[in-house]
Every structure is written in C-alpha cells, then in structure tokens.
N, C-alpha and C positions, 0 to 999 in steps of 0.2 A: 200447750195445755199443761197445766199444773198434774203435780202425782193425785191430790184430791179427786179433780174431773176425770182422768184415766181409771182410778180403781171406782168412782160411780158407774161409769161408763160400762164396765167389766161387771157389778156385781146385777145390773140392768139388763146385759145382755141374756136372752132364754137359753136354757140349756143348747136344745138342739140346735143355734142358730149358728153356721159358719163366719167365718171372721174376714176379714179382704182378702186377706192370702189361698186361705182354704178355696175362695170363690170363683180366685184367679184360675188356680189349680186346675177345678173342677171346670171350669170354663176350656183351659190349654187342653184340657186331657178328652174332653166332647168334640172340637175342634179336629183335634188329633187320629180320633174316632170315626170320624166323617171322612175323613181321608184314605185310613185305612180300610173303611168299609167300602170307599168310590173302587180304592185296587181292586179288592175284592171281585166286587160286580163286576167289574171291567175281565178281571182272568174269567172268571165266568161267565160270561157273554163270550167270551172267545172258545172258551171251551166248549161250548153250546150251538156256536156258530158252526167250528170245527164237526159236530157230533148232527148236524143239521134239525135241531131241535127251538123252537121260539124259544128267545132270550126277553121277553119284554117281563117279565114277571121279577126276575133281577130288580131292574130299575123302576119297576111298580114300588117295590118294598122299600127301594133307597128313598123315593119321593117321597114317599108318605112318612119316613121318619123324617125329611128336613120337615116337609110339613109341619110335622108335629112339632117340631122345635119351634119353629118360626112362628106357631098359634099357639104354643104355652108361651114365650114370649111377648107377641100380643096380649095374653091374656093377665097377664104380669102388669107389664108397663102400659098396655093401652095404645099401644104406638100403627097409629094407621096402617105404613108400611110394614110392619111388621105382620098385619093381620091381612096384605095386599100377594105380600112373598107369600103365606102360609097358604093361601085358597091356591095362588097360580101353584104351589108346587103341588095341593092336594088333586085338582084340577090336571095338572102331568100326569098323575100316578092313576088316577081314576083313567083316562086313557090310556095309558098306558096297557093299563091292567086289563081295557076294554079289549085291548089290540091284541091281549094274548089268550084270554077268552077266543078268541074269532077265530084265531089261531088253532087253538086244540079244537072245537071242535067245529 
C-alpha cells in the first residue's frame, strides 16, 4: 500500500472502531477470561462439593456466558456453527440450571 491509501484508510476509519491489533487483544484477553473463569467454577464446585451443597448453578452461569459468546458471534458473522455451539451450550446451561432448581427445592 502506498502512504496515500494508508492515511485514507485512517481518516475512514469511525472513531470508536478498534484496529487488528486492538481486536487481537481483546480477543487473547476474552479467551484468557474463559479460562480463568473454567478455574474459578471448578475451585467452586469443589468447594461446594466439600460443604455438600448443589454446585450446578456454577456451570449454569459458565454455559450461558460461552453461549452468549458463541450467539453474539453467530449473530456477527452469520456462521451456522456458530449459532449450533451457542443453542447446545445455552441448551447445557438451561439444564443445568434445571438440575439445580430440583436440587434446592
């Protein structure tokens, strides 16, 4: 690309819009997120197991954030599979959630 087509490109771009790197970032760092939220659940379910308490409420709340990722996703890009993941994981968590409903009471 010429400096011409680069600073169009630049004066085109909307304020608020992140750039590739920025998106990378924010991408690594959701990723990253997910992870640390799985530990999470996980010491907490043990902790809950330990304290002899239903832990499904835990991984109700994990599922339903992939969910949600995986159907803003679809809802973005359009991508079948993507709106296939988002139902089975909203689908998990809805059971899930049943199973710990049954649970308490």
């Amino acid at each position: 690309m010429d400096r011409d087509e680069v600073l169009r490109r630049v004066q085109d771009k909307k304020p608020n819009q992140l750039d590739e790197m920025e998106e990378e970032i924010l991408n690594k760092g959701c990723r990253a997120g997910f992870v640390v939220g799985f530990a999470a659940c996980a010491f907490t379910m043990i902790a809950k197991i330990i304290a002899g308490v239903s832990y499904y409420d835990v991984y109700a709340v994990y599922c339903f954030t992939i969910g949600g990722q995986w159907l803003y996703k679809w809802a973005k890009l359009k991508k079948r599979s993507d709106l296939g993941l988002g139902l089975m994981w909203v689908g998990l968590a809805v059971g899930l959630f049943a199973g710990y409903l049954a649970e308490i009471f």
